[in-house]
C-alpha positions, -999 to +999 in steps of 0.1 A: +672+432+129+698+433+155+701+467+175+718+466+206+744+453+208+758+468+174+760+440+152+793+442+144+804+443+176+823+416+197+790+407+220+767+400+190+789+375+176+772+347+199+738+361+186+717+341+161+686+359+149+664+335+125+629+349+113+612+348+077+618+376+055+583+380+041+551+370+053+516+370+035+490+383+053+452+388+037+433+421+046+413+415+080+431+389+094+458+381+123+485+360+123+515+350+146+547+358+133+572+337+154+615+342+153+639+322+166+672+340+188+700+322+207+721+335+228+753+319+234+766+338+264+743+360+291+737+395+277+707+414+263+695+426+232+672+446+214+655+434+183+636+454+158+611+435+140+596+455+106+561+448+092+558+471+058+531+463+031+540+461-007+506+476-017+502+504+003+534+512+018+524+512+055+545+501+080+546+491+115+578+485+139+576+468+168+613+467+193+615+435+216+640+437+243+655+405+252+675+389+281+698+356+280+706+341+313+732+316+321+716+279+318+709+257+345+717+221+341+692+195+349+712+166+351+738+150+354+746+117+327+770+090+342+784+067+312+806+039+321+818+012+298+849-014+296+875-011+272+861-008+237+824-008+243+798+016+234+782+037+260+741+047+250+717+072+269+687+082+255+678+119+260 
């Protein structure tokens, strides 16, 4: 869940938040639960990740604070070609 910046706001608009909504978890053991977030413009953001179990009711909230910085490129791709020919570069 988005917190900052409001969700509804202009600066989250170039925020994508993907995660799983559930996630089963036997007694005893860990696990890695991973989220994907892009950022189409440099800002920050605050993201509040919920862990609640069906059974029992518990719950545990963890806040991650994020920042986005501006890419950097890492190169440059020259494509040349005469008059109706295709151009290829493999990334």
């Amino acid at each position: 869940e988005l917190m900052d910046p409001d969700p509804s706001s202009q600066d989250a608009q170039g925020i994508n938040l993907h995660g799983v909504s559930t996630l089963d978890l036997p007694p005893g053991l860990e696990r890695d639960y991973r989220f994907s977030i892009y950022s189409y413009h440099e800002t920050s953001a605050l993201v509040r990740v919920s862990f609640t179990s069906q059974q029992t009711g518990e719950f545990m909230v963890v806040e991650v604070e994020l920042e986005f910085y501006a890419p950097q490129s890492l190169a440059t791709i020259k494509m040349e070609a005469a008059c109706r020919q295709q151009v290829r570069h493999k990334i």
